[in-house]
C-alpha positions as CSV (number, residue, x, y, z in Angstrom):
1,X,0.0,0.0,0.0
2,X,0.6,3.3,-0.8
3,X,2.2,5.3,1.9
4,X,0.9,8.7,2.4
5,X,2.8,12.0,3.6
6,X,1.7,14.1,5.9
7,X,1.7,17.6,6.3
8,X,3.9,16.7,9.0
9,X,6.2,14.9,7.2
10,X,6.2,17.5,4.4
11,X,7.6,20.0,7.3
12,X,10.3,17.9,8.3
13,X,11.5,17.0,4.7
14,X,11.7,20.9,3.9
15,X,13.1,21.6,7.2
16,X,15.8,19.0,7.1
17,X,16.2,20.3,3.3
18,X,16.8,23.8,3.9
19,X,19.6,23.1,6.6
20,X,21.3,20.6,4.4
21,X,21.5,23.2,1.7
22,X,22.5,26.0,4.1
23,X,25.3,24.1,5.2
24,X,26.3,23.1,1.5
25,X,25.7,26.9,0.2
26,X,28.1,28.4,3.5
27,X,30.8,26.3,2.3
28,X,33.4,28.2,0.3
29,X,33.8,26.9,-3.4
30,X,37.6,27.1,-4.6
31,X,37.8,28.7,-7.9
32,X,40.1,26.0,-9.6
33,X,37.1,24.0,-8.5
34,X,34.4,25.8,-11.0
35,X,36.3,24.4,-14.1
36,X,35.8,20.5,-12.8
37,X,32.6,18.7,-15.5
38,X,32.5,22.4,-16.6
39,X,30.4,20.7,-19.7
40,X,28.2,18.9,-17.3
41,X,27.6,22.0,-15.2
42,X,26.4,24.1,-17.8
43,X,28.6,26.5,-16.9
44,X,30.8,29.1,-19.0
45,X,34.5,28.0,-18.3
46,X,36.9,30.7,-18.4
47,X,39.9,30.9,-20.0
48,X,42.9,33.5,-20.0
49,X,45.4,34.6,-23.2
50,X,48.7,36.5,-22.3
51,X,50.8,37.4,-25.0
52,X,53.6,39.8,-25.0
53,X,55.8,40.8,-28.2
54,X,58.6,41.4,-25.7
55,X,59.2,37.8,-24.4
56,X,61.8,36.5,-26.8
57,X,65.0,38.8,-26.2
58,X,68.3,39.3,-28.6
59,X,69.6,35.8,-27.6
60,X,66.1,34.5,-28.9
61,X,65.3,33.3,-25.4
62,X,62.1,33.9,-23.3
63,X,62.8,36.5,-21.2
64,X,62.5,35.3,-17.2
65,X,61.0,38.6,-15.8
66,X,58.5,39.0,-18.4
67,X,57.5,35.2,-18.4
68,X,57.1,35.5,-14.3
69,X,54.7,38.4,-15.2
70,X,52.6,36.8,-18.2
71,X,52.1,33.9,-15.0
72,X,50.9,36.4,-12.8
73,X,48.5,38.6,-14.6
74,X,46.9,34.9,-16.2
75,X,46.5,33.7,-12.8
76,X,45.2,37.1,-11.4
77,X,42.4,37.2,-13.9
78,X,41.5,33.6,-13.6
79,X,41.0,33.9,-10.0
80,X,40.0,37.5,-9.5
81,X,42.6,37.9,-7.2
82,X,44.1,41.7,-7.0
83,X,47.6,40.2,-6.9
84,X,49.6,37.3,-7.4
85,X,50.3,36.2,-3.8
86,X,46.4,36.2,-3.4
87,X,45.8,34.1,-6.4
88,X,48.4,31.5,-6.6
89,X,47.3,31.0,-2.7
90,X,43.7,30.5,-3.9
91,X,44.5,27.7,-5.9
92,X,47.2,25.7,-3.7
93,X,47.3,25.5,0.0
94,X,50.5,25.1,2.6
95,X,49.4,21.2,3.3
96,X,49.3,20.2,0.1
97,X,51.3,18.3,-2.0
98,X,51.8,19.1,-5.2
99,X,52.9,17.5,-8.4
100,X,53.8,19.8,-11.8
101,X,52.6,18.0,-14.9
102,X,55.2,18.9,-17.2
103,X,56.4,17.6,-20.9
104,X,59.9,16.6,-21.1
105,X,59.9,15.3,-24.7
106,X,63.3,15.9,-25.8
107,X,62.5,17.7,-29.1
108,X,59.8,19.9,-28.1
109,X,59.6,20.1,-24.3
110,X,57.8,22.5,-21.5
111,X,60.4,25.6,-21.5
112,X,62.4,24.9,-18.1
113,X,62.0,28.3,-17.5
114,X,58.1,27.6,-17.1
115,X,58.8,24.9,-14.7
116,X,60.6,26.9,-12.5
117,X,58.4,29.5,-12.0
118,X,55.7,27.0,-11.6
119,X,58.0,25.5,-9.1
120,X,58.5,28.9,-7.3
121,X,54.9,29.8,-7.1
122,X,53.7,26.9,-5.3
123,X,57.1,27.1,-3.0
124,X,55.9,30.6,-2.1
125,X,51.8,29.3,-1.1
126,X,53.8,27.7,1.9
127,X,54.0,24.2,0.2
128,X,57.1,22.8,1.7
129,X,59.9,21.7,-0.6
130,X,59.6,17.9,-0.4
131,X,56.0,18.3,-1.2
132,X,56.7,20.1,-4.5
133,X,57.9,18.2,-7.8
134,X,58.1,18.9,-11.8
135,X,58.4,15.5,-13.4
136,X,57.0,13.8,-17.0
137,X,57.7,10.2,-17.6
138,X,58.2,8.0,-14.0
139,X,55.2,10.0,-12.2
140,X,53.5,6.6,-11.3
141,X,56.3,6.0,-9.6
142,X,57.5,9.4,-8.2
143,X,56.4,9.4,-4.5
144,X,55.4,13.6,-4.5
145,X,52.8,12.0,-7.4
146,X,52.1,9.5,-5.5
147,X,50.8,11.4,-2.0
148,X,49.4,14.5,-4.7
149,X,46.9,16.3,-3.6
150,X,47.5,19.0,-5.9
151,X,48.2,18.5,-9.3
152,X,48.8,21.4,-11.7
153,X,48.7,20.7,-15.7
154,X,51.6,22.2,-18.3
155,X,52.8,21.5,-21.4
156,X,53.9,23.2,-24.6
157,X,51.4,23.3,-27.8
158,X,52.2,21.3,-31.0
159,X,51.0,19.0,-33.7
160,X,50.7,15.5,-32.9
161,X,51.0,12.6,-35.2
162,X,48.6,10.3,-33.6
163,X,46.3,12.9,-31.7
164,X,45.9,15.4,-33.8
165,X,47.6,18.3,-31.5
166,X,49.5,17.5,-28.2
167,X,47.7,19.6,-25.7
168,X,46.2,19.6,-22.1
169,X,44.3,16.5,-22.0
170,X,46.7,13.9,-23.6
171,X,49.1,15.4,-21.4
172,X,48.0,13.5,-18.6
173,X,49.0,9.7,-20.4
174,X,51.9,9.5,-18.3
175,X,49.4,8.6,-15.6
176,X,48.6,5.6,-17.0
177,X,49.9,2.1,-16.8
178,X,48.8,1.4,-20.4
179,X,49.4,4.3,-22.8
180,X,49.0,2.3,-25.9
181,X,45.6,1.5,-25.1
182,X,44.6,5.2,-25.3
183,X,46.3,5.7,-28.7
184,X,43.3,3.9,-31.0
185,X,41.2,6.3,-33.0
186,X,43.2,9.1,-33.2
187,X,43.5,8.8,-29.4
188,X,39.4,9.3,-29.2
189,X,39.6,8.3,-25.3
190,X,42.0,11.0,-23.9
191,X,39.7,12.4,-21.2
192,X,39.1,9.1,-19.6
193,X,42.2,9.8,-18.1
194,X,41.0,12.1,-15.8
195,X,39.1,9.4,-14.2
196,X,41.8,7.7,-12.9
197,X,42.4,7.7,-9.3
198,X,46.0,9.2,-9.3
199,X,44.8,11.9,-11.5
200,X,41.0,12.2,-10.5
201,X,40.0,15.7,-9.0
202,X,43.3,16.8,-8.0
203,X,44.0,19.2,-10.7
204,X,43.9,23.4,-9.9
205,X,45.8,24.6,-13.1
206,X,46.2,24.0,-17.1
207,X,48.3,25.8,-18.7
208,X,49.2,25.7,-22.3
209,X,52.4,27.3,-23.4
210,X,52.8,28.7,-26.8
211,X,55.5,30.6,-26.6
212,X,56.4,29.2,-30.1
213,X,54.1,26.6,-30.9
214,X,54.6,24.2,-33.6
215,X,51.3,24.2,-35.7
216,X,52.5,21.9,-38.6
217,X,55.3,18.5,-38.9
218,X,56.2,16.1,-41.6
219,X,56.8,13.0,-39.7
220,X,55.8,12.1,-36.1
221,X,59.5,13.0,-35.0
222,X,59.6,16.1,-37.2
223,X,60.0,19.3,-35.2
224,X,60.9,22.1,-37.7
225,X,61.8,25.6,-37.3
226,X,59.6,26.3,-40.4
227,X,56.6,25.2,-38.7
228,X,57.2,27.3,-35.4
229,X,56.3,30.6,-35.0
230,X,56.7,33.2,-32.0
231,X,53.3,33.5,-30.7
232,X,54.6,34.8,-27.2
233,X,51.7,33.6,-25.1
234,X,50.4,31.1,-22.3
235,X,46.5,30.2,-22.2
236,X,45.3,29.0,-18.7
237,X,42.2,27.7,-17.5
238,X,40.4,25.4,-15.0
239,X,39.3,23.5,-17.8
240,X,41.1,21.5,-19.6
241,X,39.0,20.9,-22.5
242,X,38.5,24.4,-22.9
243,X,42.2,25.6,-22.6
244,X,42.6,22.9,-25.5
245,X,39.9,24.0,-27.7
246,X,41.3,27.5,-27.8
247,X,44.6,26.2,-28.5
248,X,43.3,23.8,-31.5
249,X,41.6,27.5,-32.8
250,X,44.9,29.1,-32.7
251,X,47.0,26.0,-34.5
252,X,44.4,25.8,-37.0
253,X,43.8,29.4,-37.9
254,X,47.7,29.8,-38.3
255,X,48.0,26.2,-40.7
256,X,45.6,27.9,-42.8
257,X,47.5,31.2,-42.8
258,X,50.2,30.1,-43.8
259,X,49.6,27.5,-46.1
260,X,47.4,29.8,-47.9
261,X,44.1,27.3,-47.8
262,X,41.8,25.5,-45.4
263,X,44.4,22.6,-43.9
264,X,43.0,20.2,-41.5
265,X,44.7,18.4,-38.9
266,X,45.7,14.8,-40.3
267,X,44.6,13.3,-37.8
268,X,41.9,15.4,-36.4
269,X,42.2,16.6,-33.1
270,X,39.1,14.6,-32.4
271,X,39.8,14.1,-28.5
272,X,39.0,17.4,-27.6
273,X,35.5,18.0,-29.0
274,X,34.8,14.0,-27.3
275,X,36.0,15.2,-24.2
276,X,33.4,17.3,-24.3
277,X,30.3,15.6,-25.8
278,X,31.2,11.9,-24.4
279,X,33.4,12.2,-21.5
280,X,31.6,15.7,-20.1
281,X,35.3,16.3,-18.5
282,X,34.9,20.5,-20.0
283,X,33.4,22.8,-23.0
284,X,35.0,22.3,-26.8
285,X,32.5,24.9,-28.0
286,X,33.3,28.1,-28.6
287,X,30.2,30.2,-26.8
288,X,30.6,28.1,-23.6
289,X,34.2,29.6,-23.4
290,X,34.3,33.0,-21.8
291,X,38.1,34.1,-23.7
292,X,39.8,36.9,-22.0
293,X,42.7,38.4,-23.5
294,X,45.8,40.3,-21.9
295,X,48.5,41.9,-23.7
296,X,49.4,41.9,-27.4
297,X,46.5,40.9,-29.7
298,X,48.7,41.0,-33.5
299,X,47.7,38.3,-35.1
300,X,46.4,36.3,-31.9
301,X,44.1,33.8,-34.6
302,X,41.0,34.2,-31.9
């Protein structure tokens, strides 16, 4: 039989309601947190272009001051946070431990000046320094990884020969046991790595460096000066997906620049939009992505 409720019971559900969702609303939401199933949420996700024309100096070296600043001002209009102390505080606490994501691909890795800084920022949240570490390849086995409860995303933007571009989101196959087995389709399955357990939630920070990103290659090994241009910026984001999609926009709108025609990725960077539609890990489209953009705008391709 049908049990029936009572006004009674009605009083108590809503009571018992309200102070469940009082206690939910008083708690404070991180910002790093906003950009987690970003896709799922509905939510805009937000991401941040720096650029400045005066990062490469004579020696045709990024410039460490002026990197240190692009970091700042990106993480200061991410977070909303009037300065940097305030900001890179918001995303990392003193008891956390904290592992850098980097690329260290021989031919085309994360400038070492980026992982320093990265390195330096946390260091200054409080973090002590045997709970801070920048590694690639070995991170299963890296004990820092191992404990994380921070994990902040960076790599360099290229062309990839099996995914399309190398970005955000494939960076993260060093956290698996079994790469190979996320390489079928034009590596399709990408953002299930976010669900595994090493990886799952932890992440505050993406950051995508193209400081001179390599938007075209001949062979999977090919890393030409031809193909490389001096785009002088970083994006950053809470969402991964979203950081990538602007990044694919910017590779693509330069290939067809300078090629003089409409040249698709071969293969298509068909992880990113997926990670979107199947895996709900961020937003690929363009009007769910609130782009804000700092500094030089020549030729920016978005």
């Amino acid at each position: 039989m049908e049990k029936l409720i009572t006004r009674r019971d009605l009083l108590k559900k809503t009571a018992a309601w309200a102070v469940g969702s009082s206690i939910f609303l008083s708690r404070p939401l991180e910002s790093w947190a906003l950009g987690t199933k970003s896709g799922k949420t509905g939510k805009k996700s937000k991401v941040v272009l720096v650029r400045n024309e005066k990062l490469f100096g004579n020696d045709n070296q990024p410039n460490p001051t002026i990197a240190a600043q692009m970091l700042d001002d990106a993480i200061c209009k991410l977070t909303g946070k009037r300065n940097a102390k305030d900001a890179w505080a918001s995303i990392v606490k003193p008891t956390d431990i904290v592992g850098i994501k980097t690329n260290g691909w021989n031919k085309f890795p994360t400038p070492e000046i980026v992982n320093n800084l990265l390195k330096d920022r946390v260091l200054q949240t409080g973090v002590k320094p045997e709970n801070v570490n920048v590694k690639d390849s070995g991170v299963l086995d890296d004990p820092v990884f191992q404990k994380a409860t921070a994990l902040i995303n960076v790599r360099p933007m290229r062309t990839h020969a099996w995914a399309g571009v190398g970005t955000c989101i494939k960076n993260y196959i060093q956290f698996s046991p079994n790469r190979p087995s996320y390489h079928d389709d034009s590596c399709a399955s990408l953002a299930a790595l976010y669900e595994l357990p090493i990886v799952k939630g932890k992440t505050r920070l993406h950051i995508l460096v193209l400081f001179n990103p390599l938007f075209n290659h001949r062979t999977a090994q090919d890393v030409s000066e031809e193909f490389m241009w001096k785009y002088s910026g970083l994006l950053m984001g809470f969402d991964p997906v979203a950081v990538d999609a602007v990044g694919l926009r910017i590779i693509q709108a330069k290939r067809n620049a300078f090629f003089g025609e409409d040249r698709p990725l071969n293969p298509p960077a068909k992880h990113i939009e997926l990670a979107d539609t199947r895996y709900h890990l961020g937003n690929a489209d363009p009007a769910k992505i609130d782009l804000i953009k700092l500094g030089w705008d020549s030729e920016s391709f978005v």
